[in-house]
N, C-alpha and C positions, 0 to 999 in steps of 0.2 A: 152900241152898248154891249157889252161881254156879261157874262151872266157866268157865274163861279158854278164848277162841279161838288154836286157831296161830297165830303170825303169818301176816300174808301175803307172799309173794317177792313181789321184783320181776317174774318170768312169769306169774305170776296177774293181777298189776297192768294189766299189758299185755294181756290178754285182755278186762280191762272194755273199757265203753261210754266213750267220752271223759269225761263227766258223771261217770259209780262211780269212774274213775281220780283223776279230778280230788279227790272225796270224800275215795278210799283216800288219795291223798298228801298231801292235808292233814290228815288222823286221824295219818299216821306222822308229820309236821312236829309237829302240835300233842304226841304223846305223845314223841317227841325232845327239843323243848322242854323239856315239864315235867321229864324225867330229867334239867337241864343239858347239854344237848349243844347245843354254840355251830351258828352257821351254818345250824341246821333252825330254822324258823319265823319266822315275823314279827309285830313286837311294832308295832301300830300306838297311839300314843299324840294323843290330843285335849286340846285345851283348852277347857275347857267352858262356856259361858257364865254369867254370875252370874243368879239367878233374876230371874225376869221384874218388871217393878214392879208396885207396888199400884194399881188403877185406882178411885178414890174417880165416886160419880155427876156431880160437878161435872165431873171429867177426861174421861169417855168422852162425856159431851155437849159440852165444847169441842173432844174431837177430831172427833167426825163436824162440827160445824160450821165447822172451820177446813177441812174436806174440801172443806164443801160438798154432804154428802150425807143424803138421806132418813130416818130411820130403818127402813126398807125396805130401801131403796139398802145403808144400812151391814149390813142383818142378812142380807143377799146374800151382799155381798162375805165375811162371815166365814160364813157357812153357818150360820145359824140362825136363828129366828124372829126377826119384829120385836117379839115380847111380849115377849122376850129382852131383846132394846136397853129396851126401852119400863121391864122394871122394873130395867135395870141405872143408867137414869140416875134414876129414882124413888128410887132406893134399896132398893128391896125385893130387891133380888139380887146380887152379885158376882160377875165374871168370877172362873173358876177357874184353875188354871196355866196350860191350854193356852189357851184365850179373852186371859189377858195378855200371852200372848208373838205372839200374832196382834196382839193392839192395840201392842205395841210395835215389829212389824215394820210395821205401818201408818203411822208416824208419816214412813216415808221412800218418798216419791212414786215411786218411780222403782219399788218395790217394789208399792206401791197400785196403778198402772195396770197394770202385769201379774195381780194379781188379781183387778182388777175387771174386766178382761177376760176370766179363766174363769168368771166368776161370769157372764158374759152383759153387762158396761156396759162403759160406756166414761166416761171423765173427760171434760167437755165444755169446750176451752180458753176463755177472751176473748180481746179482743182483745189482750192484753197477754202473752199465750200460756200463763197459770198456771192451770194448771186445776180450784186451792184456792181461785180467784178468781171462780167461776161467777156466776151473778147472786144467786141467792138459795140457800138450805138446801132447797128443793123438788126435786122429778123432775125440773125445767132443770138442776139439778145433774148429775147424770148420764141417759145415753139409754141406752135397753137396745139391745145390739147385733141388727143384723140378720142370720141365715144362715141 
């Protein structure tokens, strides 16, 4: 059997810790809500992205090659092994949701150099300043950063 809490006053409220108040006033916002009462609570709405695409072995081996990067290099920059890569473009494996939606954020450069820079690399330009253009798919493709 559950047995209901008092409410809490406003004087109690005030006597928490900034952090419990904060708690308290959004518990009282959220249960004013759900009774319909207008003006408590906030209804934050998303638009959500369409599921990530399918990445077939032909696709994830032209995308690390249009990179320009190792399969090393690539299994870095997504945080996982390179036996990973090695049987995703084999065939013998499939990226799962979150692994396609990493490979589909990959596709935009601007977005790669910021993670191959937490991962430790860096995109290494030519002369032509594109850094999809490195000399070959080897470790010249990308240099591991120094610090």
């Amino acid at each position: 059997m559950s047995r209901k809490s008092p409410p809490v006053t406003p004087e109690q409220i005030e006597t928490l810790s900034p952090l419990a108040r904060e708690i308290a006033e959004g518990l009282q916002n959220a249960i004013a809500y759900t009774r319909g009462e207008s003006g408590r609570g906030r209804v934050t709405r998303l638009e959500l992205p369409d599921p990530a695409p399918e990445y077939g072995e032909s696709d994830i081996r032209a995308e690390r090659l249009r990179l320009r990067l190792t399969q090393e290099a690539f299994a870095r920059i997504l945080n996982i092994s390179p036996k990973t890569v090695e049987a995703w473009e084999a065939g013998r494996k499939a990226p799962g949701p979150p692994a396609r939606r990493l490979l589909q954020v990959l596709t935009d450069e601007a977005t790669l150099r910021v993670i191959a820079r937490y991962a430790g690399y860096q995109l290494v330009p030519t002369a032509g300043g594109d850094a999809t253009e490195t000399s070959a798919p080897t470790r010249r493709g990308v240099r591991r950063a120094r610090g």
